[in-house]
PyMOL Python script that loads the backbone (N, CA, C, O; Angstrom):
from pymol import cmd

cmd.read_pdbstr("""\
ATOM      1  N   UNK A   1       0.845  -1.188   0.000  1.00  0.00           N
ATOM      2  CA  UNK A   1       0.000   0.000   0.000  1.00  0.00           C
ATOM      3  C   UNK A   1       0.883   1.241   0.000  1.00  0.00           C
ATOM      4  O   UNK A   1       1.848   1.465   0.731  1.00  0.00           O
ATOM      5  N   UNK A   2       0.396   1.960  -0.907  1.00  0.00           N
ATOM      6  CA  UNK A   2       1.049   3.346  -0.848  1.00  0.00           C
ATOM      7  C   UNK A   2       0.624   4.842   0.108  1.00  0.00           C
ATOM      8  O   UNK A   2      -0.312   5.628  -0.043  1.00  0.00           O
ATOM      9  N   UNK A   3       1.239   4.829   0.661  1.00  0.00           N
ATOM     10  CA  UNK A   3       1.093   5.791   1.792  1.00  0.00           C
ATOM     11  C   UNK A   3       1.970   7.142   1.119  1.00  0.00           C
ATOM     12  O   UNK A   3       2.943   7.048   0.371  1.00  0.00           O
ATOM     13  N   UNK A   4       1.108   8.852   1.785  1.00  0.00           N
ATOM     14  CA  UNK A   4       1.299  10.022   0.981  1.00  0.00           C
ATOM     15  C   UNK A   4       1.410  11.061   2.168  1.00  0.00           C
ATOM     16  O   UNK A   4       0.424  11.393   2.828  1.00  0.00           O
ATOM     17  N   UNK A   5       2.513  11.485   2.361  1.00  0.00           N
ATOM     18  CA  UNK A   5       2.744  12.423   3.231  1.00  0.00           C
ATOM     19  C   UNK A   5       2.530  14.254   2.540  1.00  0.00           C
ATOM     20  O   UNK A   5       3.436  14.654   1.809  1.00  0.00           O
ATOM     21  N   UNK A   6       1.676  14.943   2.752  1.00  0.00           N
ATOM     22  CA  UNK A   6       1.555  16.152   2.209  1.00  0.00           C
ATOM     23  C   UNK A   6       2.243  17.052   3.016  1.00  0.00           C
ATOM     24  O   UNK A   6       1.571  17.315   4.013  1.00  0.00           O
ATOM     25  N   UNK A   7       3.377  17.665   2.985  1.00  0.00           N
ATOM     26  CA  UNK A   7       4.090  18.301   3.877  1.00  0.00           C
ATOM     27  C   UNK A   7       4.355  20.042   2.847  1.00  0.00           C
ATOM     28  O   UNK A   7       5.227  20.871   3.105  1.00  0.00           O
ATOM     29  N   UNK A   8       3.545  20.120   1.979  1.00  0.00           N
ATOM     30  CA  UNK A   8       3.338  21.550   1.155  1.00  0.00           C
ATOM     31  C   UNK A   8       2.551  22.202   2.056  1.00  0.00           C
ATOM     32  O   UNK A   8       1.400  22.052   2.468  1.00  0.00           O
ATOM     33  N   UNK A   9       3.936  23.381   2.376  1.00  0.00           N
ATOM     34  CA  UNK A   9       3.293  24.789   3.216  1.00  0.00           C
ATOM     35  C   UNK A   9       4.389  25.109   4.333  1.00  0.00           C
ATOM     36  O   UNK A   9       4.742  26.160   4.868  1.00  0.00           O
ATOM     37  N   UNK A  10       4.782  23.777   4.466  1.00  0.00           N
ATOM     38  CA  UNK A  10       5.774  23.458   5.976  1.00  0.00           C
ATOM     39  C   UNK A  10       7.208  23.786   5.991  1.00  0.00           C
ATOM     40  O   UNK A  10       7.799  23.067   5.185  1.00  0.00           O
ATOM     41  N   UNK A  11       7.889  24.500   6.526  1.00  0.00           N
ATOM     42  CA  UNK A  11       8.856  24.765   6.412  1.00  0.00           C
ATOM     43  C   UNK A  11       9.327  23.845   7.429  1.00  0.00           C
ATOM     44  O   UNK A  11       8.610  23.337   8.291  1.00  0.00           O
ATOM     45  N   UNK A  12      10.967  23.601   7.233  1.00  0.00           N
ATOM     46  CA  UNK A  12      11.770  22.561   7.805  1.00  0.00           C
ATOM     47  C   UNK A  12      12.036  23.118   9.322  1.00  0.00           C
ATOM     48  O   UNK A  12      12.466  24.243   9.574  1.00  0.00           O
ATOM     49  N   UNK A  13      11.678  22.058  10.337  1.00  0.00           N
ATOM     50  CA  UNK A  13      12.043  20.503  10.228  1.00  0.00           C
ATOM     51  C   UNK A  13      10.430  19.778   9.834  1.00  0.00           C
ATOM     52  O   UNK A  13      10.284  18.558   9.755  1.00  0.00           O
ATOM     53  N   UNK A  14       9.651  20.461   9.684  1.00  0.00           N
ATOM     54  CA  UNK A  14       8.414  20.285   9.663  1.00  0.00           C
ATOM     55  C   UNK A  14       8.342  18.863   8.831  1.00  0.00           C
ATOM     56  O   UNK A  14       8.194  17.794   9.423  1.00  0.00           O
ATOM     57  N   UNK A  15       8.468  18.966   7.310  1.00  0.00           N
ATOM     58  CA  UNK A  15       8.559  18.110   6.127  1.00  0.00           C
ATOM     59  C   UNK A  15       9.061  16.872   6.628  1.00  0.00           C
ATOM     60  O   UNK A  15       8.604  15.784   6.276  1.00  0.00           O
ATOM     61  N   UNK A  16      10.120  17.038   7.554  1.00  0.00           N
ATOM     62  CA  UNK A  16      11.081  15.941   7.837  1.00  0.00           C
ATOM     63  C   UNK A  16      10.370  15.051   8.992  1.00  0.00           C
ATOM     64  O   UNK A  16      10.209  13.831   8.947  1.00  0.00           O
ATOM     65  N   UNK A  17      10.042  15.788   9.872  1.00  0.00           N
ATOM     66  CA  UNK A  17       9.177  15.098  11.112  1.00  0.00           C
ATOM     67  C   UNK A  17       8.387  14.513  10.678  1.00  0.00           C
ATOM     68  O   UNK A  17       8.374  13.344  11.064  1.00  0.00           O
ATOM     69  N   UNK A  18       7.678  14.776  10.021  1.00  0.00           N
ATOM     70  CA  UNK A  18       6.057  13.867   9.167  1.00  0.00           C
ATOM     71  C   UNK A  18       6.515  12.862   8.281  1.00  0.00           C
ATOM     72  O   UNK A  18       5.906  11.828   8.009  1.00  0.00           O
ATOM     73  N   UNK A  19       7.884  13.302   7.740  1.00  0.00           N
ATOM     74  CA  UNK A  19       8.444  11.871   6.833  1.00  0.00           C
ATOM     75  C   UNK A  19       8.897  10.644   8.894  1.00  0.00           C
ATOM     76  O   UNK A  19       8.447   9.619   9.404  1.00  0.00           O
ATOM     77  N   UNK A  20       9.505  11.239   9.105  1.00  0.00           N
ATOM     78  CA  UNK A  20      10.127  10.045   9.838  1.00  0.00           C
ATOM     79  C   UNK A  20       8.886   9.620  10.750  1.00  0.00           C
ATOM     80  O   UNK A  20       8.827   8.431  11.065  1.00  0.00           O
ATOM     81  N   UNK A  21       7.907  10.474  11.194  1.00  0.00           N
ATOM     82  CA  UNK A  21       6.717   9.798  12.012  1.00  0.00           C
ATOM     83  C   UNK A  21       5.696   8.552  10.707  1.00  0.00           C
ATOM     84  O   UNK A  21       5.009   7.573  10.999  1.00  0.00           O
ATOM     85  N   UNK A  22       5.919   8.981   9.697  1.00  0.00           N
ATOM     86  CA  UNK A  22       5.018   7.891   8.368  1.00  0.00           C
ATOM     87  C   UNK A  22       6.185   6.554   8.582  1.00  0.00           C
ATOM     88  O   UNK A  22       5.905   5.374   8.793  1.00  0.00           O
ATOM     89  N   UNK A  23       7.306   7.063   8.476  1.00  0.00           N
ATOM     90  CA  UNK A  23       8.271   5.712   8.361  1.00  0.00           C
ATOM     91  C   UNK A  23       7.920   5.284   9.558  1.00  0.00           C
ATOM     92  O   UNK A  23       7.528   4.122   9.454  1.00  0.00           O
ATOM     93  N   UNK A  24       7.885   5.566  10.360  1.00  0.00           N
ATOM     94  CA  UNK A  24       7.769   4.952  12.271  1.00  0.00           C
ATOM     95  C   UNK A  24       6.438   3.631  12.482  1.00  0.00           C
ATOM     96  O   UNK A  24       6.317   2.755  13.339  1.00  0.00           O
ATOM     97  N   UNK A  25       5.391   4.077  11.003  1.00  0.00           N
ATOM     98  CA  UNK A  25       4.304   3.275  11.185  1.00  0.00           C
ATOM     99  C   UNK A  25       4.486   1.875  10.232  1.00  0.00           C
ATOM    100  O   UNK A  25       4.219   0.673  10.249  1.00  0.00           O
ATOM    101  N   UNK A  26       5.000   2.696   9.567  1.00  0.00           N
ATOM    102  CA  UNK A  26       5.644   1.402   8.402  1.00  0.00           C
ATOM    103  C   UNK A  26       6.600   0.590   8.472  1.00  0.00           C
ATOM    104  O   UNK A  26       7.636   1.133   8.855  1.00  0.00           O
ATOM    105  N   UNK A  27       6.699  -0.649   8.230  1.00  0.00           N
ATOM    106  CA  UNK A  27       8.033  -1.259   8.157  1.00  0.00           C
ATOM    107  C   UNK A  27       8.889  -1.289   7.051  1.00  0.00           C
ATOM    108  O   UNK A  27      10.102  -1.080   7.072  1.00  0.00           O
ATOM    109  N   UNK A  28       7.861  -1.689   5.621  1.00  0.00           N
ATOM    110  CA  UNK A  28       8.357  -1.554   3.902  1.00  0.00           C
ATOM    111  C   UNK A  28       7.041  -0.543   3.473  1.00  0.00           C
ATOM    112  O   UNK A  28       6.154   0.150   3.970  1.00  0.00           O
ATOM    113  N   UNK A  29       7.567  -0.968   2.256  1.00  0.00           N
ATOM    114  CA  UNK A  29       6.350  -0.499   1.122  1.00  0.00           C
ATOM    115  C   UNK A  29       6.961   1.038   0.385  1.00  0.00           C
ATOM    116  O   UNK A  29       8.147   1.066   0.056  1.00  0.00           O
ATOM    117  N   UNK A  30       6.528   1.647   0.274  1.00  0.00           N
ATOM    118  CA  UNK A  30       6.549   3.075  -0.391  1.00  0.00           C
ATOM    119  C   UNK A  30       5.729   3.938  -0.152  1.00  0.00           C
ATOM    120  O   UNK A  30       4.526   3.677  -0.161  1.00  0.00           O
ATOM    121  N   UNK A  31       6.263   5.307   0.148  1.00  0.00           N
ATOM    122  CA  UNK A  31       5.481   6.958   0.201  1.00  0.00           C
ATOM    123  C   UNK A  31       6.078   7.461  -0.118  1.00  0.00           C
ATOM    124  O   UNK A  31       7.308   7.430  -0.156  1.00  0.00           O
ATOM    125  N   UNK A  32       4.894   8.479  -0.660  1.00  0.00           N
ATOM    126  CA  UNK A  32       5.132   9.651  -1.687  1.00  0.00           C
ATOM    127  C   UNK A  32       4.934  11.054  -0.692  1.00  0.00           C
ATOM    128  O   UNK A  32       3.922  11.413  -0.090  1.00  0.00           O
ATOM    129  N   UNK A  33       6.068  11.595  -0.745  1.00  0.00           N
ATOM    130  CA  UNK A  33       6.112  12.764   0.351  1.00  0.00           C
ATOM    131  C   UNK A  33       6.064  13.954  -0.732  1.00  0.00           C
ATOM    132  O   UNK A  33       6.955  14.152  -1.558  1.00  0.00           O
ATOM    133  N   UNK A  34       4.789  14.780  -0.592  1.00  0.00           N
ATOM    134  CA  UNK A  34       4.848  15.968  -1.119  1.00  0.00           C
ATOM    135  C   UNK A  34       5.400  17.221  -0.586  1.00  0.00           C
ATOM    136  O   UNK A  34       4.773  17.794   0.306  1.00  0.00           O
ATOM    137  N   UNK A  35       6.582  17.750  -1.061  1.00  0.00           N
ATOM    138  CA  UNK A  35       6.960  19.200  -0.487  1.00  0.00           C
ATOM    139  C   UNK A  35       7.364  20.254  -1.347  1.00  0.00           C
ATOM    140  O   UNK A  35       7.598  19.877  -2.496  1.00  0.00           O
ATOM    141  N   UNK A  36       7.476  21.158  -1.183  1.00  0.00           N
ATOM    142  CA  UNK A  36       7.878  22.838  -1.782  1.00  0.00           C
ATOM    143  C   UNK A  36       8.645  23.306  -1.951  1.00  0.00           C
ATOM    144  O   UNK A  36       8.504  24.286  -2.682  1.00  0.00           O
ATOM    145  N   UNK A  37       9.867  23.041  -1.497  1.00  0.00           N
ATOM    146  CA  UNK A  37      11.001  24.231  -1.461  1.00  0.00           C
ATOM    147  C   UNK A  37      12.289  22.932  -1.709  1.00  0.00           C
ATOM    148  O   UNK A  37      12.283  21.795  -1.238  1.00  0.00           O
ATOM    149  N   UNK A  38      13.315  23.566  -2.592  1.00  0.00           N
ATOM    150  CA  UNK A  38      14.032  22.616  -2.856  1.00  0.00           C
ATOM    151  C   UNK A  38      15.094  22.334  -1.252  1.00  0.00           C
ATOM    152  O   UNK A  38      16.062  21.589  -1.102  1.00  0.00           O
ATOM    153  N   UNK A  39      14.601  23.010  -0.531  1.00  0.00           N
ATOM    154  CA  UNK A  39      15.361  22.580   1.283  1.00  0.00           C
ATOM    155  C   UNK A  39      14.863  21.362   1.796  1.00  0.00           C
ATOM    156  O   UNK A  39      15.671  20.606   2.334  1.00  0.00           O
ATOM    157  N   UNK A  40      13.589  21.017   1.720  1.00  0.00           N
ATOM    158  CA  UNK A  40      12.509  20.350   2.045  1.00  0.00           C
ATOM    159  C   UNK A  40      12.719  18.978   1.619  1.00  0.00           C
ATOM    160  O   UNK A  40      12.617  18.094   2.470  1.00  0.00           O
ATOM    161  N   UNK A  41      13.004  18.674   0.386  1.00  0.00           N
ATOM    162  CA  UNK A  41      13.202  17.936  -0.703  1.00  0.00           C
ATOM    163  C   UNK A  41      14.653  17.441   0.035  1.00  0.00           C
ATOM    164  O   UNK A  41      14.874  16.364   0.588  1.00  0.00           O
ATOM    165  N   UNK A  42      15.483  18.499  -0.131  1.00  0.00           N
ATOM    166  CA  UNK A  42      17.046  17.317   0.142  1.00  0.00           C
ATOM    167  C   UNK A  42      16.789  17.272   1.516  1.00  0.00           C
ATOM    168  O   UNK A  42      16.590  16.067   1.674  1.00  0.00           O
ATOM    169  N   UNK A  43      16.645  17.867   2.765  1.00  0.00           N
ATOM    170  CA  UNK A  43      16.262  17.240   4.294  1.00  0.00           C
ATOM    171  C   UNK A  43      15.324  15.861   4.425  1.00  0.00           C
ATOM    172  O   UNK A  43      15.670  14.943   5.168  1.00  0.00           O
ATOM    173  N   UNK A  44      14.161  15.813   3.663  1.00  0.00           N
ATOM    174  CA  UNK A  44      13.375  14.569   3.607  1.00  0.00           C
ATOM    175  C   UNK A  44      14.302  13.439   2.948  1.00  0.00           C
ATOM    176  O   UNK A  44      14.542  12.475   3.676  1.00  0.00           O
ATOM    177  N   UNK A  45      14.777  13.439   1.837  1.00  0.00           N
ATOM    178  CA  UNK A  45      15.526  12.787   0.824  1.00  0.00           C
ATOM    179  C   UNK A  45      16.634  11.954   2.041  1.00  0.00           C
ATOM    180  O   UNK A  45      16.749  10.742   2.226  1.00  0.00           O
ATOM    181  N   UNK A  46      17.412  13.190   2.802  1.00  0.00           N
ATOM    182  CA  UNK A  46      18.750  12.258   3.651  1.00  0.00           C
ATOM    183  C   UNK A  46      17.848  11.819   4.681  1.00  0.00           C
ATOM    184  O   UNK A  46      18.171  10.660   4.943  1.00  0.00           O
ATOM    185  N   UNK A  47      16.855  12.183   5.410  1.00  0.00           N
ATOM    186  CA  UNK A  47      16.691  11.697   6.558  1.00  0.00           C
ATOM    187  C   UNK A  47      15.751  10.168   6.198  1.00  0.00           C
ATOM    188  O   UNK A  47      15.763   9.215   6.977  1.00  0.00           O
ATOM    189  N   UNK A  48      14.987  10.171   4.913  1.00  0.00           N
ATOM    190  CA  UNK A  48      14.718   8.852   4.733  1.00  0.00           C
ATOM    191  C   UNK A  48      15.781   7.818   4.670  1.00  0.00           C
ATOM    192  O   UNK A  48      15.791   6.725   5.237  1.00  0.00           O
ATOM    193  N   UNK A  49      16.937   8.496   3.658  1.00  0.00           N
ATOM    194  CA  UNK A  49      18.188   7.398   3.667  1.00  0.00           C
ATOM    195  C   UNK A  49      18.515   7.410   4.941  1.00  0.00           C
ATOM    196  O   UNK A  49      19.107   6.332   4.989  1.00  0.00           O
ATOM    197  N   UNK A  50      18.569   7.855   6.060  1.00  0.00           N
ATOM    198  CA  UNK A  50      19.121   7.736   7.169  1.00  0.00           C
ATOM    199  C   UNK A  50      18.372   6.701   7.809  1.00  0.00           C
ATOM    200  O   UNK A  50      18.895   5.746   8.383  1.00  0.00           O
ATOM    201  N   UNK A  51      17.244   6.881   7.715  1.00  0.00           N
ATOM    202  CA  UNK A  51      16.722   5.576   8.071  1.00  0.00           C
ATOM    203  C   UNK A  51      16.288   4.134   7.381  1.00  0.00           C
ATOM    204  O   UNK A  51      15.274   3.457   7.552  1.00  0.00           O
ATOM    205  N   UNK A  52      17.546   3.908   6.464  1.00  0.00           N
ATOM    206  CA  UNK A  52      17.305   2.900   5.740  1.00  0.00           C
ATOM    207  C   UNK A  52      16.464   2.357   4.644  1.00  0.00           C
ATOM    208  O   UNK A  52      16.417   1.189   4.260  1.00  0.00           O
ATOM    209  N   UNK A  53      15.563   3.764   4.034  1.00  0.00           N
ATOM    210  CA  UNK A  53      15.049   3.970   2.803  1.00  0.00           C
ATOM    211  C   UNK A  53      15.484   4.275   2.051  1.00  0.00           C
ATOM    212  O   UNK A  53      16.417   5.053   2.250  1.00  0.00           O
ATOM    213  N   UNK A  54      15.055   3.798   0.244  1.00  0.00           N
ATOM    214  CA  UNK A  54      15.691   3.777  -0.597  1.00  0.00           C
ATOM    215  C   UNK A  54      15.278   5.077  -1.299  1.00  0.00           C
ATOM    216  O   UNK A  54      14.097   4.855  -1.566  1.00  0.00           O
ATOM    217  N   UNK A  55      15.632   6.586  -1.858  1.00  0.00           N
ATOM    218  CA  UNK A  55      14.810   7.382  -2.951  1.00  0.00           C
ATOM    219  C   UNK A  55      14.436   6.698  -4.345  1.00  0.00           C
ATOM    220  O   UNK A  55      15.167   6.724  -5.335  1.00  0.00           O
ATOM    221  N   UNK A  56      13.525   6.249  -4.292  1.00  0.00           N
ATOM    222  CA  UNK A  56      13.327   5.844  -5.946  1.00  0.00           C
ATOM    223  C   UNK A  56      12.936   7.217  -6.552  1.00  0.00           C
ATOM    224  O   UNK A  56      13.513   7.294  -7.637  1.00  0.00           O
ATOM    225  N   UNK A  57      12.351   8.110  -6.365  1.00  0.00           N
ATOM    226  CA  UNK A  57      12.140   9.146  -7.612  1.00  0.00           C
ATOM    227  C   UNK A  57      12.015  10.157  -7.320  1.00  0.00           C
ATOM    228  O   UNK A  57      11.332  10.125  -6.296  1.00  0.00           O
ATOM    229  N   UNK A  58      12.370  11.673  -7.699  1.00  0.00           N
ATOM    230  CA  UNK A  58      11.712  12.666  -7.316  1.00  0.00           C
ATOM    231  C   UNK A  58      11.849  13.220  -8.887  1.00  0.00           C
ATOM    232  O   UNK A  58      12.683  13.206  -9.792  1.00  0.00           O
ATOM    233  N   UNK A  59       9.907  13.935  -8.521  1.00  0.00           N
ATOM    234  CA  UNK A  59       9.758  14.596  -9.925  1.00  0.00           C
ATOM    235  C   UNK A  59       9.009  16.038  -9.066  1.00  0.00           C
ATOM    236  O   UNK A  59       8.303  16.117  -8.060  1.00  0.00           O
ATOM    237  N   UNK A  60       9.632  17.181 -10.138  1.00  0.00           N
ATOM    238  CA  UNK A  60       9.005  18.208 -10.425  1.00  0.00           C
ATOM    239  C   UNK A  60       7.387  18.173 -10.510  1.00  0.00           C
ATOM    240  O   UNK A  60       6.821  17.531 -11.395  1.00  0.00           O
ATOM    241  N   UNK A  61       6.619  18.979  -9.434  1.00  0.00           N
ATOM    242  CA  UNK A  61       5.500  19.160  -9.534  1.00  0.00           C
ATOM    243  C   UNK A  61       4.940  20.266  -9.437  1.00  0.00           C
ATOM    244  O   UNK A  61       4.393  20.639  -8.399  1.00  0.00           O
ATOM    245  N   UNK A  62       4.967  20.594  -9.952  1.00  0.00           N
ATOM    246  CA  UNK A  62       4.090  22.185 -10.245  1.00  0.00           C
ATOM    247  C   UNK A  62       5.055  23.418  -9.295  1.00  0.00           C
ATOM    248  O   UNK A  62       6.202  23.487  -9.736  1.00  0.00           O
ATOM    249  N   UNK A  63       4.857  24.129  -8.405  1.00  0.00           N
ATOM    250  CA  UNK A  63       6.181  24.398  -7.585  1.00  0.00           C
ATOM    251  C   UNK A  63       6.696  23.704  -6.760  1.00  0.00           C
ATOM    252  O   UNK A  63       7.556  24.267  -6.082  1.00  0.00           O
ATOM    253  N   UNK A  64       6.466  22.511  -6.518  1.00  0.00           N
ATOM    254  CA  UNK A  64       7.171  21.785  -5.583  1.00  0.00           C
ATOM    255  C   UNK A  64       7.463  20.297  -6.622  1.00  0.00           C
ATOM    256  O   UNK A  64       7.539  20.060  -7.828  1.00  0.00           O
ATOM    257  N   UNK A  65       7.574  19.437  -5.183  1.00  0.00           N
ATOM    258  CA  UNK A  65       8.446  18.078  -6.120  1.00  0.00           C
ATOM    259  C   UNK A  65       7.400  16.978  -5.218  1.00  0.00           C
ATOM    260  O   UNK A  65       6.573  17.287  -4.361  1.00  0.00           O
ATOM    261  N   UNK A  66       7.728  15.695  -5.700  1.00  0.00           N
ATOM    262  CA  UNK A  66       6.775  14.604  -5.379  1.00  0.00           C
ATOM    263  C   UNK A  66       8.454  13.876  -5.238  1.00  0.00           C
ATOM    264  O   UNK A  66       9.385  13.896  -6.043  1.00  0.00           O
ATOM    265  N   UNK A  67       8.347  13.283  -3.914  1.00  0.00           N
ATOM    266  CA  UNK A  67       9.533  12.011  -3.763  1.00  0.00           C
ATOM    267  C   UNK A  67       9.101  10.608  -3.234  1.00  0.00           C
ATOM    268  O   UNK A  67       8.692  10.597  -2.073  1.00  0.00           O
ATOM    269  N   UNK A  68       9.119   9.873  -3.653  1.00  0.00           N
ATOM    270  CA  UNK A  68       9.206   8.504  -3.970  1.00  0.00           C
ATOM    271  C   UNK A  68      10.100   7.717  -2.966  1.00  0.00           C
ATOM    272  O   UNK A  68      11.174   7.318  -3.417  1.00  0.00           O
ATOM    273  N   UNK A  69       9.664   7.309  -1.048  1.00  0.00           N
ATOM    274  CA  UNK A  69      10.611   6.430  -1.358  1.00  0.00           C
ATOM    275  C   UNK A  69      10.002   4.952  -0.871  1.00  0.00           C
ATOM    276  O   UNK A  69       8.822   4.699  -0.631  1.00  0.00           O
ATOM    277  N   UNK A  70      11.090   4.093  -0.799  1.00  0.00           N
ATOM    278  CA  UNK A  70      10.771   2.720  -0.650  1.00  0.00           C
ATOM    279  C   UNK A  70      11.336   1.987  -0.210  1.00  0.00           C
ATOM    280  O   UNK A  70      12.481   2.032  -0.660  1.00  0.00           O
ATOM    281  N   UNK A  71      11.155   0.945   0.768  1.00  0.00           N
ATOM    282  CA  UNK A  71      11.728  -0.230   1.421  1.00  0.00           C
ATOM    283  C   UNK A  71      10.980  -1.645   1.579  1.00  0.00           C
ATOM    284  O   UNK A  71       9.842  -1.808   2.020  1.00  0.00           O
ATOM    285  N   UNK A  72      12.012  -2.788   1.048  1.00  0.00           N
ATOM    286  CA  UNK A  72      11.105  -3.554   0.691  1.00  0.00           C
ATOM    287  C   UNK A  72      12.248  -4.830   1.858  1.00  0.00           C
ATOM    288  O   UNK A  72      11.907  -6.004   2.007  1.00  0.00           O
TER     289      UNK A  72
END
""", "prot")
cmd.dss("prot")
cmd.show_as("cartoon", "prot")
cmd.util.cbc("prot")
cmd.orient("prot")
């Protein structure tokens, strides 16, 4: 199941807290963390790898970006 963190609006550590509290519920699988500001984007990005998630994708979305990650 794909799980979607909306963290557009939030300035950091904000983005990041809501990524690592979604990972906290999950063990695998994949979420798609929405954020805004290209700060947002690389803080979520390391702190998922920090916790042993993989980035599969980040795309450009309208002003912000959609990131992709996953642990299987």
């Amino acid at each position: 199941m794909r799980r979607t963190v909306d963290a557009r609006g939030f300035s950091c550590p904000q983005p990041v807290l809501m990524t690592l509290e979604e990972i906290k519920k999950v063990d695998k699988g994949e979420i798609v963390i929405l954020v805004d500001t290209d700060t947002s984007k690389e803080n979520v990005s390391r702190a998922a790898t920090s916790k042993g998630w993989q980035v599969k994708e980040i795309q450009q979305e309208g002003e912000g970006y959609r990131i992709i990650i996953a642990k299987h």
